[in-house]
C-alpha positions as CSV (number, residue, x, y, z in Angstrom):
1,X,0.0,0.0,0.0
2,X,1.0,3.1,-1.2
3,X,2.4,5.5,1.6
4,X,0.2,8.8,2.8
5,X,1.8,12.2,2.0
6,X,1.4,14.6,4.7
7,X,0.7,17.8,5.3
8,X,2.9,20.2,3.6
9,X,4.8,17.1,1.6
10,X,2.0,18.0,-1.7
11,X,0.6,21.3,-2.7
12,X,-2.6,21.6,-5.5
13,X,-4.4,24.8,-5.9
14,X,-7.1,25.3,-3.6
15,X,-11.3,25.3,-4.1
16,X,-13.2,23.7,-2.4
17,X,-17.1,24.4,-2.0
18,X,-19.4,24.2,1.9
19,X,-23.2,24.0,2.3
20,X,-25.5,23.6,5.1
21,X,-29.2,23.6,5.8
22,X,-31.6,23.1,8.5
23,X,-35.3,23.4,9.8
24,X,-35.7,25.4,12.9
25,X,-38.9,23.5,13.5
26,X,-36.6,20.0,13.4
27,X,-38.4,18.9,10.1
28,X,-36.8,16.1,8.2
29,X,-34.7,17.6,5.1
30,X,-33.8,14.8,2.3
31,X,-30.3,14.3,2.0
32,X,-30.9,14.6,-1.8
33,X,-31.2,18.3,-1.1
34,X,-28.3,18.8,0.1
35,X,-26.6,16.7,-2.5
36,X,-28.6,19.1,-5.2
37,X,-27.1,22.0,-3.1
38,X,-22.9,20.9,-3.3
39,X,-23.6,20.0,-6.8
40,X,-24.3,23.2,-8.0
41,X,-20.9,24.0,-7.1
42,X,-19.4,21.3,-9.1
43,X,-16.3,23.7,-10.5
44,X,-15.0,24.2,-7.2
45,X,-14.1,20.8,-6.1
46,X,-11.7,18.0,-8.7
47,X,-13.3,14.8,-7.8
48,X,-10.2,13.9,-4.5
49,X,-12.8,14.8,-1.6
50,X,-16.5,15.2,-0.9
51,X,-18.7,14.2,2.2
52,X,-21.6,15.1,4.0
53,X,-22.9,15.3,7.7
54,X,-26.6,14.3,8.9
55,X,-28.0,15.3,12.0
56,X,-31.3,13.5,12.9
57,X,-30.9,10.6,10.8
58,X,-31.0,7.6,13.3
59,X,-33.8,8.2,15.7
60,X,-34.3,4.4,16.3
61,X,-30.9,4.4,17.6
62,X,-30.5,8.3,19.1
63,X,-29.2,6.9,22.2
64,X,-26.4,5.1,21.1
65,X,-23.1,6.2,19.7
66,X,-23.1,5.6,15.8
67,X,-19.4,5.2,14.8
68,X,-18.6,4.8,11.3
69,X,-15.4,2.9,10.4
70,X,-13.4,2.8,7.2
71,X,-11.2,-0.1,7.1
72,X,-7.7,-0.7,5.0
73,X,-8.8,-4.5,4.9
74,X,-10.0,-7.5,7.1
75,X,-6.9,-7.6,9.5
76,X,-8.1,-3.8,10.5
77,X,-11.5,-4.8,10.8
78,X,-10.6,-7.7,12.9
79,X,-8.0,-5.8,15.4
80,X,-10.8,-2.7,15.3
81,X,-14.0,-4.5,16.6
82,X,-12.0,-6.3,19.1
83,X,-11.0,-2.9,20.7
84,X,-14.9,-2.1,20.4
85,X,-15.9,-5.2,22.2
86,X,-13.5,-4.9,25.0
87,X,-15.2,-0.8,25.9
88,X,-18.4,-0.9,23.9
89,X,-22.0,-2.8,24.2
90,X,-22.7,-3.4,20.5
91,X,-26.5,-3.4,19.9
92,X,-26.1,-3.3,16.1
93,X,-23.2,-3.6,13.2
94,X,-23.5,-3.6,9.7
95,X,-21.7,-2.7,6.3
96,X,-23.2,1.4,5.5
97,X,-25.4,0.2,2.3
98,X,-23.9,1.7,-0.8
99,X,-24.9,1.7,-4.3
100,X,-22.2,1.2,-7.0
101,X,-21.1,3.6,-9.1
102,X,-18.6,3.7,-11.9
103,X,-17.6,7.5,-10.5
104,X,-16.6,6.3,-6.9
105,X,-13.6,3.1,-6.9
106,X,-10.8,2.2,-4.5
107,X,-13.4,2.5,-1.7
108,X,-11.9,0.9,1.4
109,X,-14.5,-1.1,3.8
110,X,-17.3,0.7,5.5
111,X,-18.8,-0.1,8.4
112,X,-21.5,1.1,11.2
113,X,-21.7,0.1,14.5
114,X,-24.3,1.4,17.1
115,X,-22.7,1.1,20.6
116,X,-22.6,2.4,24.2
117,X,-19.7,1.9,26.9
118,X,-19.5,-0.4,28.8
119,X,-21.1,0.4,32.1
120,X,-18.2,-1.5,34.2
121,X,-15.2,0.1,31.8
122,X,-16.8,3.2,32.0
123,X,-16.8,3.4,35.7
124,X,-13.6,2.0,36.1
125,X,-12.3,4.7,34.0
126,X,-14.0,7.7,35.7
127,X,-14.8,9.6,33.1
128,X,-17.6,10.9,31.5
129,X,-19.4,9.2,29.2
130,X,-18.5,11.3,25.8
131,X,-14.9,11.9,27.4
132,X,-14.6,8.3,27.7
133,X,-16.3,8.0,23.5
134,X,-13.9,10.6,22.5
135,X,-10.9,9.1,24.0
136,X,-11.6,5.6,22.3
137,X,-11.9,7.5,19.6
138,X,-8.6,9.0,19.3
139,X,-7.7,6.0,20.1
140,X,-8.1,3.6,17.4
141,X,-7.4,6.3,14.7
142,X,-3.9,6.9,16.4
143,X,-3.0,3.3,17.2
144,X,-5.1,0.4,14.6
145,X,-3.3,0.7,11.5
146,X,-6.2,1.1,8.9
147,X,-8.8,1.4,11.3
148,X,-10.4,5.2,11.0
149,X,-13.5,6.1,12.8
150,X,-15.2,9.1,10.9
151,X,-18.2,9.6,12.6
152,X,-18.8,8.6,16.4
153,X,-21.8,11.1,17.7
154,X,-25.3,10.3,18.5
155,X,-28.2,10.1,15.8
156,X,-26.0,11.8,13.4
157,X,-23.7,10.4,11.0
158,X,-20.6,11.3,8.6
159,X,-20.5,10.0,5.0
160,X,-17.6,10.8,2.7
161,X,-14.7,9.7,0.4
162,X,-12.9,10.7,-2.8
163,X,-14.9,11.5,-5.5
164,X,-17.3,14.5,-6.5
165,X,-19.4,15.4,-3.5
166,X,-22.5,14.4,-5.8
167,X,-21.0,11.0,-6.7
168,X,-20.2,10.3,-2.8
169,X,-24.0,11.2,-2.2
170,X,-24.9,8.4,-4.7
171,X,-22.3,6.6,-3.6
172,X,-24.1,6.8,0.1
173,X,-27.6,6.4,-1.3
174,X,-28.3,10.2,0.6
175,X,-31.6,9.8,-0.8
176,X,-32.9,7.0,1.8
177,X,-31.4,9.6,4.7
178,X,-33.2,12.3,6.2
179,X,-32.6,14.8,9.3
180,X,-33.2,17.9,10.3
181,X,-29.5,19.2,9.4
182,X,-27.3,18.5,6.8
183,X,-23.8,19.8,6.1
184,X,-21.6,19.1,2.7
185,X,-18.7,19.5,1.3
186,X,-16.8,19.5,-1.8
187,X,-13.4,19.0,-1.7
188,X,-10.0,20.5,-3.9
189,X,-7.3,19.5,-2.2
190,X,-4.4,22.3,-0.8
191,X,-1.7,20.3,0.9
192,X,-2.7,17.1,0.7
193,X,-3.7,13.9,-1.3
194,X,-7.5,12.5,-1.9
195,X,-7.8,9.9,0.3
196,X,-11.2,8.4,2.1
197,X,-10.1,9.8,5.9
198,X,-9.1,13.4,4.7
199,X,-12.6,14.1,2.9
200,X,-14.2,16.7,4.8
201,X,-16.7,16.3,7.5
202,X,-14.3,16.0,10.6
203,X,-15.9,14.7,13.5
204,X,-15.3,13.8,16.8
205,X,-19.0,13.1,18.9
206,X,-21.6,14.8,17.5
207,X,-19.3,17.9,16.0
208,X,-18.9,18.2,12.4
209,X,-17.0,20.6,10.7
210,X,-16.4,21.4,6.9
211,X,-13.8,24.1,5.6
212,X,-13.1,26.2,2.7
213,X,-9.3,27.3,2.8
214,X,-6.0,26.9,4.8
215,X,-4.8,27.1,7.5
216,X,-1.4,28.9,8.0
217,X,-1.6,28.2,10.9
218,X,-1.8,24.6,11.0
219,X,1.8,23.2,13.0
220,X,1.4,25.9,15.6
221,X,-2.4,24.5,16.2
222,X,-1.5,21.2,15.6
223,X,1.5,20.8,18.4
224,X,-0.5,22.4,20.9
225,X,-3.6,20.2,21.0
226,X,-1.7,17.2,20.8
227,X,0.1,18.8,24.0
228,X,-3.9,18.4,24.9
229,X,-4.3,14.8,24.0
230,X,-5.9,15.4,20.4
231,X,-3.3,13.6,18.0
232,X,-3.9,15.1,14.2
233,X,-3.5,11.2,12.2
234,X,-6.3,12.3,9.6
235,X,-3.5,13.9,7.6
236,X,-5.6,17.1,6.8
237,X,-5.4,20.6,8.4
238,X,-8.9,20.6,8.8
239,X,-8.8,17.9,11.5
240,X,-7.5,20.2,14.1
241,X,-10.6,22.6,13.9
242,X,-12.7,19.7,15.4
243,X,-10.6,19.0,17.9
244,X,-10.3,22.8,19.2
245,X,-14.0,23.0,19.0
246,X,-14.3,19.8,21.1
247,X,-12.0,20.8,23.6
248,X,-13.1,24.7,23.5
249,X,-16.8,24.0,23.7
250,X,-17.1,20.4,25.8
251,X,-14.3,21.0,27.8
252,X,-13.6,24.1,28.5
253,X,-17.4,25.3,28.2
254,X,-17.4,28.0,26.1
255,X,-20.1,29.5,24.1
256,X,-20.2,28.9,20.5
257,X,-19.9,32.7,20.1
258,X,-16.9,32.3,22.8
259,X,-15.1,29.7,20.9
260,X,-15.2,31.6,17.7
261,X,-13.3,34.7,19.4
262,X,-10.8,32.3,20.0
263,X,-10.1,30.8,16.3
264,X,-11.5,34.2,14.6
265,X,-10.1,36.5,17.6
266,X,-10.5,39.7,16.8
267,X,-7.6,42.5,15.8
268,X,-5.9,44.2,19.4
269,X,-6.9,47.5,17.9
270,X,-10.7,46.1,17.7
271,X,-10.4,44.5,21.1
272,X,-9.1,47.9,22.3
273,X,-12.2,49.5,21.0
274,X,-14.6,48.0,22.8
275,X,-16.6,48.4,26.0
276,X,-15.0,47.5,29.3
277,X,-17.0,44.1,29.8
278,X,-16.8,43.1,26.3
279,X,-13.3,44.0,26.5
280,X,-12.1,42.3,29.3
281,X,-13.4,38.7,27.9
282,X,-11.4,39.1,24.8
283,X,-8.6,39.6,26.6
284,X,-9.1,36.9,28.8
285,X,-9.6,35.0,25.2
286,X,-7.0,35.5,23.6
287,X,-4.2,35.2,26.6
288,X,-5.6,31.8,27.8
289,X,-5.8,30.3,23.9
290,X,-3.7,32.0,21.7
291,X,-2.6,28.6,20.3
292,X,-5.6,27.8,18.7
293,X,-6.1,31.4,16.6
294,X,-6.6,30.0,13.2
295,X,-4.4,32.1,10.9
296,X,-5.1,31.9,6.9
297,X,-8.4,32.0,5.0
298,X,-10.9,29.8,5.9
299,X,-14.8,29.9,6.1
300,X,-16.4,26.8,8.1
301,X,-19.5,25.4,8.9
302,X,-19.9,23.5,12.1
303,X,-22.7,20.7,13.0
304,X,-23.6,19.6,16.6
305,X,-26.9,18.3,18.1
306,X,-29.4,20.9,17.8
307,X,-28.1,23.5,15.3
308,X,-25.3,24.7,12.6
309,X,-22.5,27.4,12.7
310,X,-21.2,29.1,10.4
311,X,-17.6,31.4,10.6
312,X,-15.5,33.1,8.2
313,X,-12.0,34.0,9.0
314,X,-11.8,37.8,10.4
315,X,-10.8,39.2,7.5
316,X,-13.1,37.0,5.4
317,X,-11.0,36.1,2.6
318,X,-13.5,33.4,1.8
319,X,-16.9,33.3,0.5
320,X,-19.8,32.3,2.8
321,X,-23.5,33.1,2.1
322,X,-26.5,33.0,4.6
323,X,-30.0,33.0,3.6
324,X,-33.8,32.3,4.8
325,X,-37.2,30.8,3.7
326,X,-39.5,30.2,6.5
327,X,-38.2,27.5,9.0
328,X,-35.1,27.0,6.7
329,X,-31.6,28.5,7.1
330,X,-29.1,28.1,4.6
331,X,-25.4,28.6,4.2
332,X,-23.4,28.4,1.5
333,X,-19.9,29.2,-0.2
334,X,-22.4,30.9,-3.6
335,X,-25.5,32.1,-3.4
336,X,-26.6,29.7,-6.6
337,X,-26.1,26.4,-4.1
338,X,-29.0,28.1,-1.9
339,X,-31.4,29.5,-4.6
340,X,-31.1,26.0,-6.4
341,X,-33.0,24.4,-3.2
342,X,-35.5,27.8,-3.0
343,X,-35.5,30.5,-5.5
344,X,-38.2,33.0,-3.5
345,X,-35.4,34.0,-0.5
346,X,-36.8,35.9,2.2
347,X,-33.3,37.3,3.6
348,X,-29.9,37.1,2.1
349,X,-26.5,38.0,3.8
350,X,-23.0,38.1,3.7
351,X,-21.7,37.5,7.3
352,X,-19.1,39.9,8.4
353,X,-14.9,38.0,9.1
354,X,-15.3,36.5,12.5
355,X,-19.0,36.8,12.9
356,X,-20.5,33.7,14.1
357,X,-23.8,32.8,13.0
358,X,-25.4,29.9,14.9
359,X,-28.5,28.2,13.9
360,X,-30.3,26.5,16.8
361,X,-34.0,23.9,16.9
362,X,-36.8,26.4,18.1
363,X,-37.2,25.8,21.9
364,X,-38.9,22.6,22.4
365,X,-37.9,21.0,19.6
């Protein structure tokens, strides 16, 4: 088997194209709209990358961890879902169903497993349980050789791999999915090689993340959340924006909004500018995690139980639309991957660099 490039060892010309959509009321989208939505973008991905995230889309399971597993071959498999067994209850495990296509090949082997911890290991560990998931996690993708998990939250689920973002759709048979968020992605490669673990989503529990651009940023990022625990194996810059969301958000408790002031900080001379309360957090911010300040262009959209975020860099050198029809709330890297899911628009915008824009369910949802 051919040897992984890393990051910075390959350079092709950056695209890359992002989408999103949800229902505030929590009504169940197709995943064929979302695939209708990346494709209209077609000329900004080359066919090495495309993927999607579903939130929603496995309510008969929603209290059970779905982690989905690519696998270099049968030794993988084998070494993988021993690990599992040994921490996990496994109520269900299956290939993902696919449906051939000439446009998709080399596809390594896919599989699904619905689990919880083990109540004994889990206690014995004295963790939490989604410290203890995320952990695992880490885990296996740092230590099975050929063993990736891609997806590991809770009624939501990854699907991705190397090909045209429509193809992978196919490729996933989106069609038979719905939920009541969706994220996609459509992938030309910056630093690295196509290969099925570097398609964009990244995930870790139920966060998602896709990204237009690079990170300059990347080593300096990199080094200092694997001084937290998080190693970077996916062998994609992207990777590390999952992980400093995770440990932002679920560890450290910040705010969404929070969080972004941290990867998006805002200029010292902006910070200065502000009111005394306001400006007091950001310095707090940005002396505690100046490490994880994304440098570069980049505009992101982030998935997690409930809603969707959406961030440019701050000085938005990348494209990002936000629109709205009724319940629905759309995002997207050209305006045309929104109309082609609802012409009649009732509000269209251009976020401003470092603005977050978060989505969430209507109360009660």
């Amino acid at each position: 088997m051919q040897k992984q490039q890393i990051e910075g060892q390959v350079r092709i010309p950056s695209g890359c194209a992002i989408s999103g959509v949800i229902s505030t009321e929590g009504r169940q989208i197709n995943g064929g709209e979302i695939a209708e939505s990346i494709a209209a973008m077609h000329e900004r991905s080359n066919g090495l990358g495309g993927g999607f995230a579903g939130y929603g889309i496995y309510p008969q399971y929603a209290q059970y961890y779905a982690l989905h597993m690519f696998y270099d071959d049968a030794a993988a498999k084998a070494e993988c879902e021993g690990y599992l067994e040994r921490f996990f209850d496994i109520v269900d495990l299956s290939r993902i169903p696919v449906r051939k296509t000439a446009a998709i090949t080399g596809a390594p082997l896919i599989w699904r497993y619905f689990a919880a911890p083990q109540a004994n290991q889990l206690a014995e560990s004295q963790l939490d349980e989604a410290e203890y998931v995320a952990r695992h996690v880490l885990s296996i993708n740092a230590r099975i050789k050929g063993a990736y998990v891609f997806s590991s939250g809770k009624n939501m689920g990854v699907f991705k791999g190397v090909g045209y973002p429509e193809d992978i759709a196919e490729y996933f048979r989106l069609d038979e999915y719905a939920g009541y968020c969706w994220t996609a992605h459509g992938r030309y490669p910056t630093n690295t090689p196509g290969w099925w673990g570097g398609a964009h989503p990244f995930a870790l529990l139920d966060t998602s993340v896709v990204h237009n651009g690079e990170i300059s940023s990347y080593d300096t990022n990199r080094r200092h959340m694997e001084t937290l625990g998080y190693d970077c194996t996916l062998l994609t810059d992207t990777e590390v924006i999952a992980y400093m969301i995770d440990y932002l958000v679920r560890k450290r408790g910040l705010t969404l909004q929070e969080m972004s002031a941290v990867v998006a900080a805002p200029f010292w001379s902006t910070i200065q500018a502000m009111e005394p309360e306001k400006q007091a957090l950001h310095k707090y911010l940005r002396a505690n995690f100046s490490p994880m300040l994304i440098t570069g262009p980049f505009s992101i959209l982030v998935g997690f139980t409930g809603g969707m975020m959406a961030l440019n860099d701050r000085l938005k050198l990348r494209s990002m639309v936000v629109a709205e029809k009724g319940e629905r709330v759309y995002v997207a890297s050209e305006e045309c991957a929104i109309r082609v899911l609802e012409p009649e628009l009732e509000r269209v915008w251009a976020p401003r660099g470092g603005e977050a824009v978060v989505i969430r369910l209507k109360e009660g949802v």
